[in-house]
C-alpha positions in Angstrom: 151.4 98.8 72.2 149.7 95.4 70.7 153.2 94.6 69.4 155.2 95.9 71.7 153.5 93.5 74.0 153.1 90.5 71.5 156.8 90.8 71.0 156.7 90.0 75.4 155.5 86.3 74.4 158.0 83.3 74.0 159.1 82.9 70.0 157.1 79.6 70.1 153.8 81.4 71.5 154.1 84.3 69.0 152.8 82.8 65.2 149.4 81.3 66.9 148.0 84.5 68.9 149.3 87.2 65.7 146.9 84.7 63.3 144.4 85.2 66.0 144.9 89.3 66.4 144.9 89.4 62.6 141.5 87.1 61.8 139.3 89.1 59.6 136.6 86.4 60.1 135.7 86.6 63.7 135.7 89.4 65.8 135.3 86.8 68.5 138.8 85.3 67.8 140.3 88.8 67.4 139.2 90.0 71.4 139.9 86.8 72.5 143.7 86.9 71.8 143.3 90.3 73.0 142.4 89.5 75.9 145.2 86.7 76.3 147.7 89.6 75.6 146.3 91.7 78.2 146.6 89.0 80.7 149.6 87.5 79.8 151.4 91.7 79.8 149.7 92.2 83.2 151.3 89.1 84.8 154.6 89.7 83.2 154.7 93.7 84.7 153.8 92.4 87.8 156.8 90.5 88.4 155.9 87.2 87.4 157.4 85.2 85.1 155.3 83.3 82.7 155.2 79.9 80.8 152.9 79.5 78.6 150.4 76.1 78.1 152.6 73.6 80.1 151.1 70.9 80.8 149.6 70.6 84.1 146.9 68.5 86.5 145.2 65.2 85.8 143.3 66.2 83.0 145.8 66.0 80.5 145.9 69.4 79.2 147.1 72.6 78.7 146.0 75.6 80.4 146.9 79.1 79.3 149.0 80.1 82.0 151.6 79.0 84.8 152.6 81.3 86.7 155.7 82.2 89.2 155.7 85.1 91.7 158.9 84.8 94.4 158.1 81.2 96.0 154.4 81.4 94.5 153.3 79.5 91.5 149.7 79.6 90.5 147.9 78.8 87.1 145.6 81.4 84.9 143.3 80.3 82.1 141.9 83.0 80.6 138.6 83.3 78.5 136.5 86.0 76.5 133.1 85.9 77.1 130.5 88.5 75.2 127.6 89.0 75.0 125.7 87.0 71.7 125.1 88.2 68.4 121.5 87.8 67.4 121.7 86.3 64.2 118.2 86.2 63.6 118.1 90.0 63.5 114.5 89.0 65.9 116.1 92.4 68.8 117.3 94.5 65.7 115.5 97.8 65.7 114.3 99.0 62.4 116.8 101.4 60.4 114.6 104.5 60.1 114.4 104.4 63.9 117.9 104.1 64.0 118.5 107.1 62.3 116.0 109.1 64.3 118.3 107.7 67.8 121.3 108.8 66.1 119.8 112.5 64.7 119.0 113.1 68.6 120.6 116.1 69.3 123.3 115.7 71.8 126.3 117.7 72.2 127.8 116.7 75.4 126.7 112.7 75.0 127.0 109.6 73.2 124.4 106.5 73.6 124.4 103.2 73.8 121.1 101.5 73.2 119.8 98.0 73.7 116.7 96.0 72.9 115.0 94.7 75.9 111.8 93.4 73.9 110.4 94.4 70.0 107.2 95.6 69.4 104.9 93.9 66.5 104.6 97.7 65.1 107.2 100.4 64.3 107.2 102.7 67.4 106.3 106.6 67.2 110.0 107.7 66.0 108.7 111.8 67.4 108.0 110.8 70.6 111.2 108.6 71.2 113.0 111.4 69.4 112.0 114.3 72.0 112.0 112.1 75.4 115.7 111.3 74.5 116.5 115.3 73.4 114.5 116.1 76.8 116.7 113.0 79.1 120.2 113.9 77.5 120.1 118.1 78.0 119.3 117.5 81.8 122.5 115.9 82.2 126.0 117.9 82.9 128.7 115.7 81.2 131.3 117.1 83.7 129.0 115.9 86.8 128.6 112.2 84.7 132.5 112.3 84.5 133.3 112.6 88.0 130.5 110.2 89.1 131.8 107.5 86.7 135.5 107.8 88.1 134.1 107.3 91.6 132.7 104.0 90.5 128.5 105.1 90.0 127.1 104.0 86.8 126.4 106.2 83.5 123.3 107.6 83.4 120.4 105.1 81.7 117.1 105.8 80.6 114.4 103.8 79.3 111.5 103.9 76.8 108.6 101.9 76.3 105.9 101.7 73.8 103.3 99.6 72.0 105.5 96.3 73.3 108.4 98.0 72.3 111.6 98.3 75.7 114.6 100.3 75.1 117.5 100.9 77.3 119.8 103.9 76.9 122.9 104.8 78.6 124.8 108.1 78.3 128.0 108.2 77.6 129.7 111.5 78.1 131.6 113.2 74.9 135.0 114.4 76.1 135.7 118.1 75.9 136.8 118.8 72.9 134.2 116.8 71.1 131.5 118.3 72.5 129.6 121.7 71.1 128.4 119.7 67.7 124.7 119.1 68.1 124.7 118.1 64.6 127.2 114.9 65.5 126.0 111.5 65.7 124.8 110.4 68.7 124.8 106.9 68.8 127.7 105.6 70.2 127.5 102.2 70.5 125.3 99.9 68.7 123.6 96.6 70.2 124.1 94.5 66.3 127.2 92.7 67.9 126.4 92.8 71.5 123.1 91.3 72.4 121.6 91.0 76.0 122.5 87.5 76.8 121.1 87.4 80.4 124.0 87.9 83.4 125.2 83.8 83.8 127.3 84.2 80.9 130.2 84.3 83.8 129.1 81.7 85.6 129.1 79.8 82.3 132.8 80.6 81.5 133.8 79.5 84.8 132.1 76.4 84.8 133.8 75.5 81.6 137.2 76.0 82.3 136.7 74.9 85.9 136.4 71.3 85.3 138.2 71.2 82.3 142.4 70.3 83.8 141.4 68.1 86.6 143.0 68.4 89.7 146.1 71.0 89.6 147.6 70.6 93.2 148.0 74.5 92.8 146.0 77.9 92.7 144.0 78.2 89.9 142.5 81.4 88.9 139.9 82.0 85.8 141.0 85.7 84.1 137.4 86.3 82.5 137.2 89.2 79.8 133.5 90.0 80.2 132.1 92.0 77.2 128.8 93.3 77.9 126.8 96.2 77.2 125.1 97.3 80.6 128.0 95.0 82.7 127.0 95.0 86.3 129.1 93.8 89.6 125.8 92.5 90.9 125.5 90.2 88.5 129.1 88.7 88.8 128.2 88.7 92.5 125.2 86.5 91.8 127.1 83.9 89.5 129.8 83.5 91.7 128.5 83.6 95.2 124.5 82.9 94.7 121.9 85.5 93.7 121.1 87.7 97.3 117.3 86.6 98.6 115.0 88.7 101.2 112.8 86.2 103.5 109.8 87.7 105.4 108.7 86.9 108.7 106.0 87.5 111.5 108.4 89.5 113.6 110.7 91.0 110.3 112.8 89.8 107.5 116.4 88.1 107.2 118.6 87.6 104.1 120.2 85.1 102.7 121.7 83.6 99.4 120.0 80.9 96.7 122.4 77.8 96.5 123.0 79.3 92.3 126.4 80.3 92.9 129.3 78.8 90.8 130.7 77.8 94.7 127.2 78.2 96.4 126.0 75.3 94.7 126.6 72.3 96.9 126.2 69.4 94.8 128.9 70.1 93.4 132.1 70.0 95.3 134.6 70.1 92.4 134.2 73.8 91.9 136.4 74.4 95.3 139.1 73.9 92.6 139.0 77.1 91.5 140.3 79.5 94.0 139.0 82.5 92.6 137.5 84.4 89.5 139.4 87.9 87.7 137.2 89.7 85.9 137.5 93.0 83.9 134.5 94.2 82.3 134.8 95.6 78.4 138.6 95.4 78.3 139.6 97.1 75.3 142.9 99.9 74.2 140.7 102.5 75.8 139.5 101.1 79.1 142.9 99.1 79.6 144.7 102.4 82.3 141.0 101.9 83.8 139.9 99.1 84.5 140.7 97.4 87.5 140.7 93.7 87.5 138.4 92.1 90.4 139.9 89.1 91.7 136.3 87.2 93.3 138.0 84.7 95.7 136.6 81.4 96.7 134.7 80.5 100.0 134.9 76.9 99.8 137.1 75.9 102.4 139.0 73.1 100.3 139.8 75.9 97.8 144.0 76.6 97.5 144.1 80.6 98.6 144.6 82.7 95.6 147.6 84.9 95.8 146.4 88.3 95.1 148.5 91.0 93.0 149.0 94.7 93.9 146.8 96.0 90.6 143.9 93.6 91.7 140.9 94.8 93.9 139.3 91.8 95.7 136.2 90.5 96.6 135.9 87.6 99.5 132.4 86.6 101.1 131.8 87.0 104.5 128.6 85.0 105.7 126.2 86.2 103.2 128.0 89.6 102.5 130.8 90.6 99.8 133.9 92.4 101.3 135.9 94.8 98.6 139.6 95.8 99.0 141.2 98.7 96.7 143.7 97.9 94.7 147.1 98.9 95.8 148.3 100.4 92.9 147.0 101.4 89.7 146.1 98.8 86.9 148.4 101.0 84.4 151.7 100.3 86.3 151.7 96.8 85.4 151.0 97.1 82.1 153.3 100.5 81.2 150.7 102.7 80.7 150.8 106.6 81.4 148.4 107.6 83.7 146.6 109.7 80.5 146.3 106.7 77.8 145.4 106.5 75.1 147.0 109.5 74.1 146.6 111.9 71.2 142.7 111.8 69.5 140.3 109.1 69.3 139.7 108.1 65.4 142.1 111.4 63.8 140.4 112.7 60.7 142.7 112.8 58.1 142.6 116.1 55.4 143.5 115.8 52.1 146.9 117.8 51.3 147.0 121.2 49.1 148.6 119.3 46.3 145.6 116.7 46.4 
């Protein structure tokens, strides 16, 4: 599917992103033109037509993306953003306790784990052994399934001792890898992704939103947001200002902190950017999943963004978000069946008769 939608891209356009998709030194570089794919495949099986890195606005530059839909024409630049690795090792968890997590027996689930905060001692591997044993058999992986596809988040758990904070989240096996209580149970391991506090969005967007100067047309910011708990909340929060609860004599009113990417009114050149599309962990497996969120801007000098059928979309309304559904599923834009990936995750191969 990679190169079926690499070979999508203009000739010129093709040699820089397969260097990228094929760098053995940075993971970083490798997602990123990933994510440029995606984008560029959803665009292009949405009707649009695509040119890519014309220049465009007062800034002199390039963005990624202009973009032609009927008598529309908007501009895309697209970014990955992840969550840091720790390269002082300071969040790692020692390796025997490691082990211990992934000997949890746990037929139905997988876990993810994070470090929240490190102990100065090793912690009691028994204890942290038979609370997760005890946390994971209460669950039914067919009930977590269901939940998940209605949009409520995986199960999570956490454990704290001696200074040590862990979090867990439970991430159900499918069917026919389930039964194996012998299987490793750690699915996902925190030494690339690192909690990196939630304004790693607002970052992004700040970055590319003042980099092309004025555009005299739409401009959206596709962000690929790689994170290991990811939360709409905290999107929310960047974008629109973090939600506040003031008390008074007679009750309590809310309101919004001036934090936002467009809440924050000293600066007015953020009303360039007429909204924010964000998929959280795109990857092969989520990519028939995932909706994009299209987070559209409330400044009034802000160009409307157009909005495409695969897109939900979030608008703020006084101090309150607004969702719209998608139209149609994320899948039909990017020729997808409706049960990819297909065939089995990671196929062990056996070694023939001969051999």
């Amino acid at each position: 599917m990679i190169n079926e939608w690499w070979s999508h891209l203009p000739p010129d356009a093709q040699p820089g992103l397969r260097s990228r998709l094929r760098d053995r030194n940075s993971d970083a570089n490798v997602f990123s033109a990933l994510w440029e794919l995606y984008v560029h495949e959803m665009l292009r099986g949405s009707g649009c037509t695509v040119e890519i890195e014309q220049q465009i606005g007062t800034g002199g530059k390039y963005p990624d993306f202009l973009v032609t839909r009927g008598d529309q024409q908007f501009v895309v630049e697209a970014i990955w953003t992840a969550e840091n690795l720790d390269a002082t090792g300071s969040r790692s968890l020692p390796p025997q306790v490691v082990d211990v997590i992934d000997r949890v027996p746990s037929p139905n689930f997988y876990v993810a784990y994070k470090v929240d905060s490190v102990g100065s001692t090793t912690p009691q591997q028994r204890r942290l052994k038979n609370e997760l044993t005890r946390w994971l058999a209460s669950l039914d992986p067919d009930q977590v399934t269901a939940e998940y596809e209605q949009k409520v988040p995986l199960p999570r758990h956490t454990w704290q001792e001696a200074g040590w904070r862990l979090s867990f989240e439970a991430i159900p096996r499918s069917p026919g890898r389930r039964g194996d209580p012998t299987s490793r149970t750690i699915g996902f391991h925190p030494s690339v992704w690192v909690a990196d506090d939630s304004d790693r969005v607002l970052k992004a967007v700040r970055k590319k939103g003042r980099k092309y100067g004025e555009l005299g047309l739409p401009f959206i910011v596709a962000v690929g947001n790689s994170a290991v708990f990811p939360e709409d909340e905290d999107t929310e929060s960047a974008l629109y200002g973090t939600s506040v609860e003031y008390a008074h004599h007679t009750g309590s009113t809310f309101g919004r902190n001036a934090d936002g990417y467009w809440t924050a009114a000293q600066d007015q050149t953020h009303s360039r950017v007429s909204g924010v599309l964000t998929v959280d962990n795109p990857a092969p497996w989520t990519w028939a999943k995932k909706a994009p969120v299209l987070w559209q801007s409330p400044a009034p000098d802000s160009l409307p963004a157009p909005v495409l059928p695969t897109w939900e979309t979030v608008q703020l309304v006084d101090i309150h978000v607004e969702r719209q559904s998608a139209a149609r599923p994320i899948r039909t834009s990017l020729g997808l069946s409706e049960d990819w990936p297909i065939g089995d995750a990671f196929p062990r191969r056996r070694p023939s008769a001969e051999s």
